[in-house]
C-alpha positions in Angstrom: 283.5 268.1 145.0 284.9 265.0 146.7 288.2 264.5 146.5 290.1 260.7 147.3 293.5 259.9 148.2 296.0 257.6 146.2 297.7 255.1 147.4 300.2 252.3 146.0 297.4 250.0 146.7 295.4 251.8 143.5 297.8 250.3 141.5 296.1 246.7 141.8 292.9 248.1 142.0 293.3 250.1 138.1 294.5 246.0 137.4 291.5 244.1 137.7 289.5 246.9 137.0 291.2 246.8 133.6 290.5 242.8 133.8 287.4 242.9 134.4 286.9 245.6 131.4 289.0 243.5 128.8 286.7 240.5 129.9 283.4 241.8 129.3 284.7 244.0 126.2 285.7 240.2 124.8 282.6 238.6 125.6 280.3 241.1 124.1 282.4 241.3 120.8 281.6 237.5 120.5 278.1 238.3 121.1 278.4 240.5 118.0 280.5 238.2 116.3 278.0 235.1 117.1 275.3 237.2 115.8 277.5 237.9 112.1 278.3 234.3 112.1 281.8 234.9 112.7 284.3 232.3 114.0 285.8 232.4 117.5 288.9 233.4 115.7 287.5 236.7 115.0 286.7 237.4 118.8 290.2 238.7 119.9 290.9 240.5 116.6 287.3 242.4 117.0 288.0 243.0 120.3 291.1 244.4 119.4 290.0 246.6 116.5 287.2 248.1 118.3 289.3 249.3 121.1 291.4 251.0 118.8 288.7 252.7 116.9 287.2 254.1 120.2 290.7 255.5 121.3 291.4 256.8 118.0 287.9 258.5 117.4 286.7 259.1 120.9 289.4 259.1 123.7 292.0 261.5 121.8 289.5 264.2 120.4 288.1 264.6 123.3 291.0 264.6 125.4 292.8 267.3 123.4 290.2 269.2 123.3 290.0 269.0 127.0 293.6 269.9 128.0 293.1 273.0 125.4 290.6 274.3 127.4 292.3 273.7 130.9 295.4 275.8 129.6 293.0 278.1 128.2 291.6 278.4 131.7 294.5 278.4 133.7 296.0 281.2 131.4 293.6 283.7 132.7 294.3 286.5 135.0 293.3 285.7 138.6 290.4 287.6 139.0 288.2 287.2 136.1 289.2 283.3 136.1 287.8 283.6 139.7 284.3 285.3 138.2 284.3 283.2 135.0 284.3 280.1 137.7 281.8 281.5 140.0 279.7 282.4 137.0 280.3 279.0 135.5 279.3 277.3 138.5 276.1 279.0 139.0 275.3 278.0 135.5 276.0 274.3 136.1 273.3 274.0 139.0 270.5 275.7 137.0 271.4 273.1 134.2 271.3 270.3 136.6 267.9 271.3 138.1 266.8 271.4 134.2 268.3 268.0 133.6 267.0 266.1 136.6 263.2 267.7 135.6 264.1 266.8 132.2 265.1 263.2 133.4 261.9 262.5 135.9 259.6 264.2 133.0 260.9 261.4 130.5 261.3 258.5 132.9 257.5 259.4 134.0 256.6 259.8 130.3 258.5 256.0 129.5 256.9 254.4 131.7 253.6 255.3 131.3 253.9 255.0 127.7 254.9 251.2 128.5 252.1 250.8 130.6 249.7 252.0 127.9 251.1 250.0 125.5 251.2 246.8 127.3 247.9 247.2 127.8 248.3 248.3 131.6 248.7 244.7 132.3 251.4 243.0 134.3 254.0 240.4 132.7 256.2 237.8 134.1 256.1 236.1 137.5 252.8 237.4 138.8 252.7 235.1 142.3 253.8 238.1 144.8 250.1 239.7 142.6 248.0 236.8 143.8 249.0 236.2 147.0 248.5 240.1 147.6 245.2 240.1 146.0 244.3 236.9 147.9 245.3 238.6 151.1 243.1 241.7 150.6 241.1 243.4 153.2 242.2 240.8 155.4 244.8 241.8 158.7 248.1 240.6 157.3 251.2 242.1 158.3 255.0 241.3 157.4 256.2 238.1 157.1 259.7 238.6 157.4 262.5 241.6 157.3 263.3 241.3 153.6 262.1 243.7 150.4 260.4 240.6 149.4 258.1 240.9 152.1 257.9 244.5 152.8 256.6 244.8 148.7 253.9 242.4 149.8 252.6 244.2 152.3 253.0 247.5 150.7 251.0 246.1 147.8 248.3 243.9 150.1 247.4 247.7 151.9 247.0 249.1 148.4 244.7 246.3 147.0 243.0 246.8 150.8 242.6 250.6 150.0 242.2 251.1 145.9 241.0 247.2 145.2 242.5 245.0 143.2 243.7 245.5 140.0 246.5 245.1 138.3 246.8 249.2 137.5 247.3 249.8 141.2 250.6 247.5 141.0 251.7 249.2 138.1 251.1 252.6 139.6 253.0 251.7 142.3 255.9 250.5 140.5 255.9 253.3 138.6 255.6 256.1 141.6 258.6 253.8 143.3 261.1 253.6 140.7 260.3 257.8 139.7 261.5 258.3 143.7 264.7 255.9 143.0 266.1 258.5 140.5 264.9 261.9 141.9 266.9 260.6 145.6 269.7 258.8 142.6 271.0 262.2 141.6 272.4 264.0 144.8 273.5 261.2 145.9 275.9 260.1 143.5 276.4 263.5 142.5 277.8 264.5 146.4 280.0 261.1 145.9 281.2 260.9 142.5 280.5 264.6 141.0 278.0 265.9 138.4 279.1 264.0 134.9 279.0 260.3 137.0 275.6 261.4 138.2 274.2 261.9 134.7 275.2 259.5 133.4 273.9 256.9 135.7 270.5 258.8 136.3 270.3 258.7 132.6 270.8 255.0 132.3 268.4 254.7 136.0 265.6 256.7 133.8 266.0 255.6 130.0 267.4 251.8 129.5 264.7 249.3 128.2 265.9 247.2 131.3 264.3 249.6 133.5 261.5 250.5 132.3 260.1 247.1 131.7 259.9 246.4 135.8 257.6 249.1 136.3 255.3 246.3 134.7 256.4 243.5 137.0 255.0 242.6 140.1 258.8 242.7 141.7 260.5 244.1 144.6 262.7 245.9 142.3 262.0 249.1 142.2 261.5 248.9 145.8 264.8 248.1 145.9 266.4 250.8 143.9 264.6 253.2 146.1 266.4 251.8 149.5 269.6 251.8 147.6 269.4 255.4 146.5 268.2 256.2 149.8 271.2 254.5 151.2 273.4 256.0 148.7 272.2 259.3 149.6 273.0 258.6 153.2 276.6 258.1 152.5 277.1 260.8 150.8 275.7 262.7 153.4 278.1 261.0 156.0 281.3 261.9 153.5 280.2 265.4 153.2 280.1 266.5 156.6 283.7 264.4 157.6 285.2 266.1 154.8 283.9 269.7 156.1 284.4 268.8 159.3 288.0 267.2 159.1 288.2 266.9 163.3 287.0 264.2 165.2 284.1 265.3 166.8 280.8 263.3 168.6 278.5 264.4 165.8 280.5 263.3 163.3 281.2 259.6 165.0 277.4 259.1 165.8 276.8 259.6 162.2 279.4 257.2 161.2 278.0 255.0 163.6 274.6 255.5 162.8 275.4 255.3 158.7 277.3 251.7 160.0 273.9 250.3 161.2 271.6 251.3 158.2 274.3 249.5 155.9 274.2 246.5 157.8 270.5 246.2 158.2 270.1 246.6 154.7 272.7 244.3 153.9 270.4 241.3 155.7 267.6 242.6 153.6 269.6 241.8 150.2 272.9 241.3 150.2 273.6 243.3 147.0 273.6 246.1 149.9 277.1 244.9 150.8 278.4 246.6 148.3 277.1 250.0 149.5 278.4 248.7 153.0 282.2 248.7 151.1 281.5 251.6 149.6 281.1 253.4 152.3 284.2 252.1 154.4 286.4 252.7 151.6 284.8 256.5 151.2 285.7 257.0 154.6 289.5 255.6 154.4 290.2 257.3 151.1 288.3 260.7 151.9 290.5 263.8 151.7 289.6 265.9 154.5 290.6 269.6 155.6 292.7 268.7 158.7 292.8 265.5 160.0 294.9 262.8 160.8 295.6 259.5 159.1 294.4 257.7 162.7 291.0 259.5 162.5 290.3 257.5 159.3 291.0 254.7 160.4 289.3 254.8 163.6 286.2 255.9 161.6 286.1 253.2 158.8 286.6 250.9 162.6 283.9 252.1 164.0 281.5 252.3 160.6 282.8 248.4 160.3 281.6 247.5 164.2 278.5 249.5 163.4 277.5 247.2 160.5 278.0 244.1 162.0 275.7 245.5 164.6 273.0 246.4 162.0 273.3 243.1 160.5 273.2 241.5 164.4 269.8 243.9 164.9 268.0 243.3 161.9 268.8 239.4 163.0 267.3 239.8 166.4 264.5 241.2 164.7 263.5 239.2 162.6 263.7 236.2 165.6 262.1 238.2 167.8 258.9 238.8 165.1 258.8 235.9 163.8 260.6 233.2 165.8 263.4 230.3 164.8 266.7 230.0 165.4 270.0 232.2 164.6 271.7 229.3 162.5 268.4 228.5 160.5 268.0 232.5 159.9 271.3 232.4 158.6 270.9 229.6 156.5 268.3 230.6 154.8 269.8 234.3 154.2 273.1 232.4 152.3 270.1 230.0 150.8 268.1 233.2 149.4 270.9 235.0 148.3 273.4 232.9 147.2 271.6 230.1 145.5 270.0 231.0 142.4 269.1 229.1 138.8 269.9 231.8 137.0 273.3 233.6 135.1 273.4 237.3 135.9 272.9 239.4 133.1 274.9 241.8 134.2 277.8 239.5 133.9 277.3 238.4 130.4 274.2 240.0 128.6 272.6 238.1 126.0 271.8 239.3 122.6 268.5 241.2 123.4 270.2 243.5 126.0 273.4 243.7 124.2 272.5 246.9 122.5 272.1 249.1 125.3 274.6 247.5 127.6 277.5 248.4 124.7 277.3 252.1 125.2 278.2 251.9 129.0 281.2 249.0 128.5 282.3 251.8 125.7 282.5 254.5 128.3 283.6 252.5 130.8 286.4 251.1 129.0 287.4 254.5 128.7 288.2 255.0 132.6 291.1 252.4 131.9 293.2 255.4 130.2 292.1 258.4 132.5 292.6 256.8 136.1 295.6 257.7 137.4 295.4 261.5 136.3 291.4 261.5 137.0 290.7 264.3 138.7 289.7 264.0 142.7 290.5 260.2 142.2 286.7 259.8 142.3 286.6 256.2 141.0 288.3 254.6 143.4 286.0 253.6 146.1 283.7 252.3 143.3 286.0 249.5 142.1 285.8 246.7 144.9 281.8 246.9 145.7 282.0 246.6 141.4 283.6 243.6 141.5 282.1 242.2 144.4 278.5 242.6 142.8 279.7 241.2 138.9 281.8 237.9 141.1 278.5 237.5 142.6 276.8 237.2 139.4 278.8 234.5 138.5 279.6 232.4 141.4 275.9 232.8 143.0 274.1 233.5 139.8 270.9 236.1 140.6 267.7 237.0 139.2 267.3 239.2 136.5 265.6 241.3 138.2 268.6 242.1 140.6 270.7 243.2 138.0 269.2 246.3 137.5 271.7 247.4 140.9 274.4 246.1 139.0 273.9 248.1 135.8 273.8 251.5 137.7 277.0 250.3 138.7 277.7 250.5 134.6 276.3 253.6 134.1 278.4 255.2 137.2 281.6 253.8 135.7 280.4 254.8 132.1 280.2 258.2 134.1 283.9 257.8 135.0 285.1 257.6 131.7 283.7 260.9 130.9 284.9 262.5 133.4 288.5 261.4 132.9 288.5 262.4 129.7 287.4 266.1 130.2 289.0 266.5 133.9 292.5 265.3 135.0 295.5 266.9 136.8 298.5 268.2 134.8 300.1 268.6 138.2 303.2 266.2 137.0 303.8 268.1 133.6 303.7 271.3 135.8 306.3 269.8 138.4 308.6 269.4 135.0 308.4 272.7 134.0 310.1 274.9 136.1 309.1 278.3 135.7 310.9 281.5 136.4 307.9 282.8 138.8 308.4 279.7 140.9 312.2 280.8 141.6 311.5 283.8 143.5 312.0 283.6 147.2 308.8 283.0 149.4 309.6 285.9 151.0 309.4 288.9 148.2 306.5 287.3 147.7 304.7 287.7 150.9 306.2 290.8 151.7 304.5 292.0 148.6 301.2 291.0 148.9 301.6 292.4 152.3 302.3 295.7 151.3 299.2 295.5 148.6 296.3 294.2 151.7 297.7 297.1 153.9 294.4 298.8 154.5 294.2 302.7 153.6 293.8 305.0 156.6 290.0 306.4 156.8 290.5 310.7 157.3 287.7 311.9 159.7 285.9 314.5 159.4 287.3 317.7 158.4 290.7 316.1 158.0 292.0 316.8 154.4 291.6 313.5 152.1 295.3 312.3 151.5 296.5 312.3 148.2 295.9 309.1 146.1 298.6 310.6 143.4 302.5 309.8 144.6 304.3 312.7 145.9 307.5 314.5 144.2 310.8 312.6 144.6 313.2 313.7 147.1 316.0 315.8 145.3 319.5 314.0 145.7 322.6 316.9 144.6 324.5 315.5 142.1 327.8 317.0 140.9 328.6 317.3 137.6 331.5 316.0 136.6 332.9 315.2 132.4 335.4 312.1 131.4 337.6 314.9 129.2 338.9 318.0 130.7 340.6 320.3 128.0 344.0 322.0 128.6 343.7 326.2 128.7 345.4 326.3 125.8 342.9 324.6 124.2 340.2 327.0 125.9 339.9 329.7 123.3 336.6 331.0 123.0 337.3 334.8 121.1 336.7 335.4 117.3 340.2 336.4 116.2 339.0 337.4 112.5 336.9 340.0 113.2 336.1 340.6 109.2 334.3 337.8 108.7 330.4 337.6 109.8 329.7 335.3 112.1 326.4 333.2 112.8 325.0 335.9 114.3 325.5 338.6 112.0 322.2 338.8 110.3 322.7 342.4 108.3 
């Protein structure tokens, strides 16, 4: 499992993440409260309440229940707590390879329920249908390097191959968003661990939100696939420094390499920019096995320079494809991304999407308690590309159909909650108890568990096996000495009265 640093900086990061929690925890009580026909009054006092009712019936049971198994654990003798964890751990990967079948089986099963009861027919905006069923059988190619684009002409070669009809769209959806969260889960799961991966698969695979796209004619799922791809890239890249921990060439040219994809992405959409941070900050925060504090930095240098160059390449691209000039190109990136009619619904859900969005603001809110004793610190990197997407929402506004990236962000932080509930360090309780094993000298103890890895010598053959039993002790003459010494007066050892019988006398 990864494992991050900490830092004095993660002290303002744990602030606005708590911010940003207490904000959306306020707005969706006056959701609720709006909905009762409660007075604004009633917003803070809700707010309030509920927080306290989820520490009190959550947080704490399963907190204590938690550190009572982690004593439990760490009470164990060495060597069967080394077999219970190897046996535990091979038990946790066949459970995840039955969870993420379970997962894609009932994703699959969603959405084509959906499909068959919508009628297997498309809703919403259908112009990106039209033009592609327009364009079929004709020799279009790409109009430009965006998902918009790249959708089209994905969907115009379908409509080319199968016809047109609006069952090919939604098979296509469907086949796209199904390879989003297979690629979702070991991804996530290589940078955040196995709880944040289920729970954010599970929110990928079963929220409403979801599953309603697969009957849009949208980029979307298109989208989540290149952003689990991406994601799955990165934690491919923080794997292999961690294992490696030198500098090396393979390890920079993958840095390098990871640096281009994120930028290239990142002129496609630029919701990818916050898989560009997440990466720079998994690479400045990653705990490795032996490096230096330069290496880092030079790396996060390089993966920053690589971007930029991505985001350079897929600009010379698209002017070398299609023509136009650089300040046009880039005005018309800021004008696609940043300008928007809509609010972002991740930001403040309405009251249709308010049920399922309260179960991941509950969990989430729950990371607020269990961040500084979390265990590998495995939130960390998640915070600023979280905050950069929900400031986005609500200084560009975006589409609703964009939102979907920013709920997984929900569901990984919902994930964080979990897990810092049921793992975190006791290191600093430990550090106050002093036990009596820790005041023996370093030295008795390696000298001991020198003596017990000596090897035993191997007899050959025809050489008497040495006795496993220990030998007789050596005999040490003693003298033997007494504290009272009696006078010879006092040593009188003859019967003087004869007549009597004494002990011995039997007859």
């Amino acid at each position: 499992m990864m494992r991050y640093s900490r830092y004095r900086v993660n002290y303002i990061l744990w602030a606005v993440y708590g911010l940003v929690i207490c904000i959306y925890f306020t707005v969706q009580t006056s959701l609720v409260c709006s909905m009762l026909g409660l007075g604004w009054m009633f917003y803070f006092l809700g707010t309030a309440g509920c927080a306290f009712l989820l520490i009190l019936l959550v947080y704490l049971p399963i907190r204590t229940l938690a550190g009572m198994k982690n004593r439990e654990k760490q009470c164990m003798p060495r060597s069967p707590r080394r077999s219970y964890v190897q046996e535990g751990a091979r038990h946790a990967q066949l459970w995840e390879c039955l969870f993420l079948i379970f997962a894609i089986a009932a994703a699959l099963a969603l959405r084509l329920w959906m499909a068959s009861a919508g009628g297997a027919e498309l809703f919403g905006d259908k112009s990106l249908y039209e033009i592609a069923a327009t364009a079929a059988g004709g020799h279009n190619g790409l109009e430009g390097i965006n998902f918009r684009a790249v959708f089209l002409y994905l969907l115009t070669g379908l409509f080319s191959r199968l016809g047109v009809w609006e069952n090919t769209c939604i098979l296509l959806q469907i086949g796209l968003q199904i390879a989003a969260i297979a690629v979702l889960y070991p991804a996530i799961r290589m940078i955040a661990g196995r709880i944040v991966a289920v729970a954010a698969v599970t929110a990928a695979a079963l929220l409403p939100v979801y599953v309603e796209y697969c009957l849009a004619a949208t980029p979307e799922s298109l989208r989540m696939l290149f952003f689990a791809l991406a994601l799955l890239l990165i934690g491919l890249l923080l794997r292999k420094l961690r294992k490696s921990g030198k500098k090396s060439a393979s390890s920079g040219l993958f840095v390098f390499l990871t640096g281009i994809a994120a930028g290239f992405l990142s002129f496609m959409d630029y919701f990818f920019l916050s898989l560009f941070f997440l990466g720079f900050l998994g690479i400045l925060y990653l705990e490795r096995r032996s490096s230096r504090r330069g290496t880092a930095v030079r790396e996060a240098a390089v993966f920053l320079a690589a971007g930029a160059c991505g985001f350079g390449a897929a600009m010379g691209l698209q002017l070398f494809l299609f023509g136009g000039e650089a300040g046009t190109l880039l005005q018309d990136w800021f004008s696609r991304n940043m300008v928007s009619q809509y609010i972002g619904w991740g930001s403040f859900a309405n009251q249709e999407e308010l049920f399922y969005f309260l179960p991941l603001l509950f969990f989430a809110f729950f990371y607020v308690f269990g961040f500084f004793e979390q265990k590998g610190n495995l939130g960390i990197i998640w915070i600023i590309p979280f905050v950069f997407l929900l400031v986005s929402d609500l200084l560009f506004g975006t589409s609703m159909e964009k939102q979907t990236i920013t709920l997984l962000f929900w569901g990984v932080f919902a994930g964080m909650g979990v897990h810092s509930m049921c793992c975190f360090n006791e290191e600093k309780k430990k550090k106050q108890k002093v036990n009596a094993a820790d005041m023996i000298p370093q030295e008795h103890v390696r000298q001991e568990e020198a003596a017990e890895t000596v090897p035993m010598p191997v007899p050959q053959p025809g050489e008497p096996i040495p006795n496993p039993l220990p030998g007789p002790k050596k005999h040490v003459p003693r003298e033997m000495d007494y504290a009272f010494e009696p006078d010879e007066q006092e040593m009188c050892f003859d019967i003087e009265n004869l007549d009597e019988k004494d002990d011995f006398d039997l007859l």
